[in-house]
C-alpha positions in Angstrom: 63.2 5.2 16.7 64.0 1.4 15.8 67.5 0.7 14.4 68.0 -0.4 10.9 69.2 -3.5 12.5 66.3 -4.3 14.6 63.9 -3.3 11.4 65.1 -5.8 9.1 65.1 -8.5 12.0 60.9 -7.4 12.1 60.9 -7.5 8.1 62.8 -11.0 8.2 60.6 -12.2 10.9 57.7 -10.8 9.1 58.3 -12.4 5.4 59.2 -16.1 7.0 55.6 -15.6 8.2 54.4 -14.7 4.5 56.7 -17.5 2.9 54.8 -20.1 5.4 51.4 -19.5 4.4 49.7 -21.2 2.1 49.4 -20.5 -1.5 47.6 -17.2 -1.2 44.3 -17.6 -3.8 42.4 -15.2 -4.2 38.8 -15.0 -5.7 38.7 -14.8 -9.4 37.7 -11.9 -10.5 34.6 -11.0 -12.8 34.1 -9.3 -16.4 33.2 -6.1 -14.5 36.4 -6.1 -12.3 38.6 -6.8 -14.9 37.3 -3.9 -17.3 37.8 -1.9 -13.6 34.2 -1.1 -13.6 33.1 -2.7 -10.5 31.6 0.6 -8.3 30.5 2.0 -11.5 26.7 2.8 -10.6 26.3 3.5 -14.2 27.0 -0.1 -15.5 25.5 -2.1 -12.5 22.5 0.2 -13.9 22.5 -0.9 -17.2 23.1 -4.4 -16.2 20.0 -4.4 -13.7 18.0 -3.1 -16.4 18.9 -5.7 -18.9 18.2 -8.2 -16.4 15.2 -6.7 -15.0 13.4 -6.6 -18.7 12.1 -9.9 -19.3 12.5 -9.1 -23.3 16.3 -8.8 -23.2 18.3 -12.1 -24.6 19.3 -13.5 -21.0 16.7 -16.4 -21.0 15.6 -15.9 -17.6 11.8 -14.1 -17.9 10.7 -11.9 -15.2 13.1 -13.6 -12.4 15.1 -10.4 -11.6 11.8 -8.2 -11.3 10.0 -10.6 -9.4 12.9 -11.2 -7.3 13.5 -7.7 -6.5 9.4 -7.1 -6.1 9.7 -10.1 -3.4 12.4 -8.2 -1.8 10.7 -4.9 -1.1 7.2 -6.9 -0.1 5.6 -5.7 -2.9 1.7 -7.1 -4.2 2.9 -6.6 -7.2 5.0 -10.1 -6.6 1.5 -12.2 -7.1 0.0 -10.8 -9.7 1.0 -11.5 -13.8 3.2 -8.8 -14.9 2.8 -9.6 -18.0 4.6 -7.1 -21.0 7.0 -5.1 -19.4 9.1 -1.7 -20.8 12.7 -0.9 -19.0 13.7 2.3 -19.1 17.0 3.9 -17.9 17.8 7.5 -16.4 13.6 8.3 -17.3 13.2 12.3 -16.6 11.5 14.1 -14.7 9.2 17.5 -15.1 12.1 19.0 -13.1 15.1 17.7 -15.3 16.5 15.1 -13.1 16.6 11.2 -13.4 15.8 8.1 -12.3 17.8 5.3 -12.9 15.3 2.6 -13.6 11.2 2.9 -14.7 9.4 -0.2 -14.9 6.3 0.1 -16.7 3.8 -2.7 -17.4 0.5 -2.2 -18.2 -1.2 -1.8 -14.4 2.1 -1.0 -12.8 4.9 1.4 -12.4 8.0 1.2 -10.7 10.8 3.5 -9.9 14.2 2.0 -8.7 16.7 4.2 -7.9 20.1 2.0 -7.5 22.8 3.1 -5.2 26.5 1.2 -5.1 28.5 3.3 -3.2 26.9 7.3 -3.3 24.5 8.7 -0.5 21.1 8.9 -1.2 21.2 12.3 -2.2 18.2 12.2 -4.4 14.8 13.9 -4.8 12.7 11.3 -3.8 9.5 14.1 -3.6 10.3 15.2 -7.2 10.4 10.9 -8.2 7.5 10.4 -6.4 5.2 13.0 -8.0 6.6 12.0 -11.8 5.8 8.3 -11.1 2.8 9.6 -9.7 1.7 11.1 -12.6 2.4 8.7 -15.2 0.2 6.1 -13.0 -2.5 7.3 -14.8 -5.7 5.5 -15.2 -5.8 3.0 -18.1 -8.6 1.5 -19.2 -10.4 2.5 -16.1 -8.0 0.6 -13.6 -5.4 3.2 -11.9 -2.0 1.6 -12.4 -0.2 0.6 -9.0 2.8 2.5 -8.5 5.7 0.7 -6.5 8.9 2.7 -5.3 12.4 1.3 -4.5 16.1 2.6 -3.3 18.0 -0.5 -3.7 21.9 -0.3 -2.1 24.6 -1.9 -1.1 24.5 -0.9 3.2 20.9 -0.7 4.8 19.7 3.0 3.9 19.6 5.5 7.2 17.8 8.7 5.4 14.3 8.6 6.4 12.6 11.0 4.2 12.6 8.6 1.3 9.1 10.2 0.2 7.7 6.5 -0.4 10.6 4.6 -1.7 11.3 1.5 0.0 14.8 1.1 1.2 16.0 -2.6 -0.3 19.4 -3.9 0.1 21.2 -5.9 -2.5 21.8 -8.9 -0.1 18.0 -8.9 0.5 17.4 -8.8 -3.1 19.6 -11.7 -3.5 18.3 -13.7 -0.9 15.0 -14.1 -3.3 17.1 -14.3 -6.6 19.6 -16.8 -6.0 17.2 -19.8 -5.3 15.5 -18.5 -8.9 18.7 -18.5 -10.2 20.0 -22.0 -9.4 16.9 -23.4 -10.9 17.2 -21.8 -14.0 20.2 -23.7 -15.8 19.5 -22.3 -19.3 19.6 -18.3 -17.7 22.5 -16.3 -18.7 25.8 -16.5 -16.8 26.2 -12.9 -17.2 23.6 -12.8 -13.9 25.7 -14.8 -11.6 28.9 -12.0 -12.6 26.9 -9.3 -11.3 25.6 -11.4 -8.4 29.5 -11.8 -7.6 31.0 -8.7 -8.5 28.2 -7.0 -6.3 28.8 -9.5 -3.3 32.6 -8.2 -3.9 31.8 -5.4 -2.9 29.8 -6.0 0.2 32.2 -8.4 1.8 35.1 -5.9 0.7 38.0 -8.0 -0.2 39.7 -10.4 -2.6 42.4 -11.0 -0.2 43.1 -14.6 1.6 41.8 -14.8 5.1 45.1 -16.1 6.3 47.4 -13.0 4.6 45.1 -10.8 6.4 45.3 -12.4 9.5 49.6 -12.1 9.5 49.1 -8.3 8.7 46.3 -7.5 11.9 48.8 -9.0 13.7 51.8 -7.0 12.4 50.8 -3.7 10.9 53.6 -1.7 11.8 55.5 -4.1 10.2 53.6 -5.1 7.0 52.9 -0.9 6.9 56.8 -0.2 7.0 58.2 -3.1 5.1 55.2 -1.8 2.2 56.6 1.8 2.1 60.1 0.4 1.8 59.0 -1.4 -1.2 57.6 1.6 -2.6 60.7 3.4 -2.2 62.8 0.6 -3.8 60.6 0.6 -6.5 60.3 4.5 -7.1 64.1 4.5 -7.3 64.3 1.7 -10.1 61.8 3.8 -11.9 64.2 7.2 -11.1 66.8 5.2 -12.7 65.3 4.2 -15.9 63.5 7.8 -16.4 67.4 9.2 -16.0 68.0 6.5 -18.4 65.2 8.0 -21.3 66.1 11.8 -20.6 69.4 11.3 -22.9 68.1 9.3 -25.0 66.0 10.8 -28.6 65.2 8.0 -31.1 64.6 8.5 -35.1 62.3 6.6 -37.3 61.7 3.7 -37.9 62.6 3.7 -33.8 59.5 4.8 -32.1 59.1 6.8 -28.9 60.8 5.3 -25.6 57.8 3.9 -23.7 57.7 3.1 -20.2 56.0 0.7 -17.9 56.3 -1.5 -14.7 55.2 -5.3 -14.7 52.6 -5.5 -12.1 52.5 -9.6 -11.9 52.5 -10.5 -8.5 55.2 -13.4 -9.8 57.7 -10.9 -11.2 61.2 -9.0 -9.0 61.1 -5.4 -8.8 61.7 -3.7 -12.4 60.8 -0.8 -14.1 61.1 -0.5 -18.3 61.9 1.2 -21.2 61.0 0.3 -24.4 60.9 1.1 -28.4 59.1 -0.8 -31.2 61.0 -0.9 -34.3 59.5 -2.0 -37.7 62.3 -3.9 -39.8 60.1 -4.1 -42.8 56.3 -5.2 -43.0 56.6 -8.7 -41.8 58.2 -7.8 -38.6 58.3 -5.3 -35.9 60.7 -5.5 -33.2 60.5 -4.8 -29.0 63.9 -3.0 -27.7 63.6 -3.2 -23.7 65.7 -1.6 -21.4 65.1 -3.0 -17.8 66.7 -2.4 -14.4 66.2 -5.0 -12.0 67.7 -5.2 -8.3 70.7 -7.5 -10.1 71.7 -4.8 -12.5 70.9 -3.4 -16.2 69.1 -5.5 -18.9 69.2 -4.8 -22.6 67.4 -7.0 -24.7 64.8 -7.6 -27.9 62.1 -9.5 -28.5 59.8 -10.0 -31.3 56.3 -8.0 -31.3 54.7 -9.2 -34.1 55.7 -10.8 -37.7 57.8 -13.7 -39.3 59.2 -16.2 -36.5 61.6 -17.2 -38.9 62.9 -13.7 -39.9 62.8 -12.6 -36.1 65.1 -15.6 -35.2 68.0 -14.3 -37.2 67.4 -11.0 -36.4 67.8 -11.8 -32.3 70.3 -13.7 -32.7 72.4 -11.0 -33.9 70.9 -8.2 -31.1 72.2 -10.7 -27.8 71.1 -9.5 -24.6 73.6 -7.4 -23.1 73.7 -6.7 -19.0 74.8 -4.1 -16.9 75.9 -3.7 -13.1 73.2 -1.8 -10.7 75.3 0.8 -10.1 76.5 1.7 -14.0 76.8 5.3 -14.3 73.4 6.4 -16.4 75.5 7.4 -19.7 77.1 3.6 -19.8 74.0 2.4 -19.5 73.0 5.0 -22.6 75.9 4.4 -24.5 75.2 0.2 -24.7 71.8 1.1 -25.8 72.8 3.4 -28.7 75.0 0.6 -29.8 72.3 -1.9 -29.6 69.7 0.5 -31.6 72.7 1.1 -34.0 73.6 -1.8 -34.8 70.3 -2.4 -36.2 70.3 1.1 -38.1 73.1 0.0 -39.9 71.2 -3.6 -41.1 68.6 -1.7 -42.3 70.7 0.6 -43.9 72.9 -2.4 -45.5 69.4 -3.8 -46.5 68.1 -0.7 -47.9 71.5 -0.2 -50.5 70.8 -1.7 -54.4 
C-alpha cells in the first residue's frame, strides 16, 4: 500500500495536470437534460410524435415522417401521405401498447421507439393489431409499414416484420431536411442533440478525459477522497441541526450542498424567516474547509427594509474545528437577536 506521502505527491502531480488544461467546456446542455429527462423513453415518445404529425404547430410538414420512412426504405417515402393521425401507446386486442400509430388514409405504421430498454416487445401481437386495422378502404388495402427505431443497431431477430432503424440512420435523412427548413421549430434540433448525447455518451472535454485514461488510479482515489471530505462537512452541519429546534416565524432548518462546479467544498443549513409581509429573510449556516460561516441574506421583499435589517445581523465566523455547541450557541444568538426586533416591533 502507497504512503500518504507518496499519494499526495500522485494527487499534486495529478491536479497541476488538471490546472494546465484548458478551460474545460463542455456541451450545453438541452431543455430535456436540464428537466433530467434525457433517457426518458416516454418523452422522446411524445416528442417524436409531435414531430412526426405534420398537424402539430412545429412548421415543418411531414419532414420527420418522411425522414424516418427514408430511413427504414420504405415505398411509402414516394408516394403523398397526405392527412395523417398520430397516435401514442395505441392498444392492442391483447392489452399492450405501441408507442406510435401512424395512420393516413392508405397507410399504417407502427413505431415502436427504444432509448435505452431491450426490445422486449411482442412484435407477433403488434403485427397482427396493425394488421387488422389495415383494412380495406375504399377498395384499396392500406399498406402497413413496421419500425423498431433505437439508439444501438437491434440484435433480436424475431422482430415479426418490424424493421430495425437506428436513430443515427434516421438522422442521416432528417438533418439535410432540417437545415433547409429555417422557419421549422427549434424544438427538433433539441431532440436531434439531446438524442446524439446519448449515442456519443459524454458531455465531458476530450482533453479532461484524456488526463484521467492516463491516471485512473489516481483520478479514482483523489475522487473518493473528495467524497470523504465532503461527507464529513456534511456530518458536521447535520451534528450542527440535531440541537437545534426553531419556532415560528423561524421555519424548519433546511439543508443543501452547492453543486457549482466554481464553488469550495461546503455543506448548509438554512432557515427562512418572515419579518413582516414585505420581507422574508435567509439564515445560512455553512461550514467550509476555512471554518464556520453564519450569515443572512435577503430572500425576497423590500431592498431598502432588508439593508437595515443585515446590517444589524453581521456575518459572524467560526474556526473548523469549533466544538458543535459553539457553533450552536452563535446561531441561537444570531436567530435571537432577531426574535427580540420582532418582539420590540410587535410592542404598542
Amino acid at each position: 500500500m502507497k504512503k500518504t506521502s507518496d499519494s499526495l505527491r500522485d494527487y499534486e502531480r495529478f491536479l497541476s495536470k488538471f490546472r494546465n488544461l484548458l478551460p474545460l467546456r463542455r456541451k450545453p446542455k438541452t431543455l430535456i437534460e436540464i428537466a433530467h429527462f434525457p433517457r426518458s423513453e416516454l418523452a422522446h415518445s411524445n416528442m417524436l410524435a409531435f414531430f412526426l404529425d405534420p398537424k402539430e404547430q412545429h412548421e415543418l410538414g411531414d419532414v420527420f415522417l418522411k425522414a424516418l420512412l427514408k430511413a427504414a426504405n420504405s415505398p411509402l417515402t414516394s408516394d403523398s401521405l397526405g392527412e395523417v393521425q398520430v397516435i401514442r401507446e395505441d392498444p392492442t386486442g391483447s392489452n399492450k401498447r405501441i408507442d406510435i400509430v401512424v395512420e393516413g388514409k392508405f397507410f399504417i405504421i407502427g413505431i415502436e421507439n427504444k432509448i435505452g430498454a431491450k426490445a422486449y416487445n411482442p412484435f407477433k401481437d403488434y403485427r397482427k393489431h396493425l394488421t387488422e386495422r389495415a383494412t380495406p378502404n375504399n377498395g384499396r388495402q392500406a399498406k402497413v409499414e413496421m419500425i423498431l427505431l433505437s439508439l444501438k443497431p437491434e440484435k433480436r431477430k424475431d422482430l415479426a416484420g418490424f424493421k430495425p432503424v437506428t436513430y443515427k440512420s434516421f438522422f442521416d435523412a432528417l438533418e439535410p431536411e432540417l437545415a433547409a427548413n429555417k422557419s421549422g421549430s427549434q424544438y427538433a434540433w433539441e431532440l436531434v442533440t439531446t438524442i446524439k448525447n446519448l449515442t456519443e455518451g459524454t458531455h465531458m472535454n476530450s482533453e479532461f478525459l484524456g488526463l484521467v485514461k492516463k491516471d485512473q488510479k489516481t483520478a479514482v482515489k483523489l475522487y473518493f477522497e473528495s467524497r470523504q471530505l465532503l461527507k464529513e462537512l456534511q456530518g458536521k452541519r447535520d451534528d450542527f441541526m440535531e440541537g437545534i429546534s426553531l419556532r415560528p416565524p423561524f421555519a424548519m432548518l433546511g439543508r443543501w450542498e452547492e453543486e457549482d462546479e466554481t464553488h469550495d467544498f461546503n455543506s448548509t443549513a438554512y432557515t427562512d424567516v418572515r419579518i413582516d409581509d414585505d420581507l422574508v429573510l435567509c439564515l445560512e449556516v455553512n461550514i467550509y474547509l476555512k471554518g464556520w460561516e453564519i450569515c443572512a441574506w435577503k430572500r425576497k421583499g423590500n431592498r431598502a427594509k432588508a439593508d437595515k435589517w443585515l446590517r444589524l445581523l453581521k456575518t459572524k465566523e467560526l474556526r473548523y474545528s469549533a466544538d458543535i455547541a459553539e457553533v450552536q450557541a452563535a446561531f441561537r444568538q444570531f436567530v435571537g437577536s432577531i426574535e427580540s426586533r420582532l418582539k420590540a416591533k410587535s410592542k404598542p
